[in-house]
C-alpha positions as semicolon CSV with decimal commas, in nm:
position;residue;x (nm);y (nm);z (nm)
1;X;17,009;0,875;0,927
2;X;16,778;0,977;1,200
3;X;16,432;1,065;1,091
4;X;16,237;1,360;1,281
5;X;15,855;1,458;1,284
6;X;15,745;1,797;1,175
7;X;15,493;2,073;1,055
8;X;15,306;2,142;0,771
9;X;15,182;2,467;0,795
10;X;14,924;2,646;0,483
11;X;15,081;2,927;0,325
12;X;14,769;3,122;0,320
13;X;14,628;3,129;0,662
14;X;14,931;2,954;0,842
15;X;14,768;2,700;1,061
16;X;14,979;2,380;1,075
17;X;14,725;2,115;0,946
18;X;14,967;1,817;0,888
19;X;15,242;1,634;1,012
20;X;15,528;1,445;0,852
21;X;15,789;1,272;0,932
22;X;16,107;1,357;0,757
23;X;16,487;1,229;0,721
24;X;16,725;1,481;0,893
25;X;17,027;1,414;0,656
26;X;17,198;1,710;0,453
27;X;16,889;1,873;0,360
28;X;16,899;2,286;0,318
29;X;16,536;2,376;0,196
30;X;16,227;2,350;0,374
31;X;15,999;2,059;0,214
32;X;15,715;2,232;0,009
33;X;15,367;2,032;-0,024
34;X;15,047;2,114;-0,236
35;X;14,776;2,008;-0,004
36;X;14,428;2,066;0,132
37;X;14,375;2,298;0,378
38;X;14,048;2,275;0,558
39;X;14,011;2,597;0,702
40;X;14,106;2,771;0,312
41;X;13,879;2,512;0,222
42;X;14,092;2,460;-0,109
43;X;14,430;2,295;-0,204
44;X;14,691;2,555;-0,101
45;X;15,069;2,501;-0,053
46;X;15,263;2,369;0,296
47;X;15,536;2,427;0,396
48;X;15,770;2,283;0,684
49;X;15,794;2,475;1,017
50;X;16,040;2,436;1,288
């Protein structure tokens, strides 16, 4: 399995604040974080961009 690097961006303003790096395998949904967002300045959730 080949891992790739991609983008966590905040739900609620969209900026991509965080990186990850994730396993390509048979995955189908986009990985979902709870994290903080410093422009929100609160905990809001990420999600994976292309």
């Amino acid at each position: 399995m080949s891992s790739k690097k991609t983008a966590l961006a905040c739900s609620v303003c969209g900026s991509r604040n965080y990186a990850k790096k994730v396993n390509e395998g048979n995955r189908t949904e986009r990985l979902e974080i709870k994290k903080f967002c410093k422009y929100c300045n609160q905990h809001t959730l990420h999600r994976e961009t292309k």
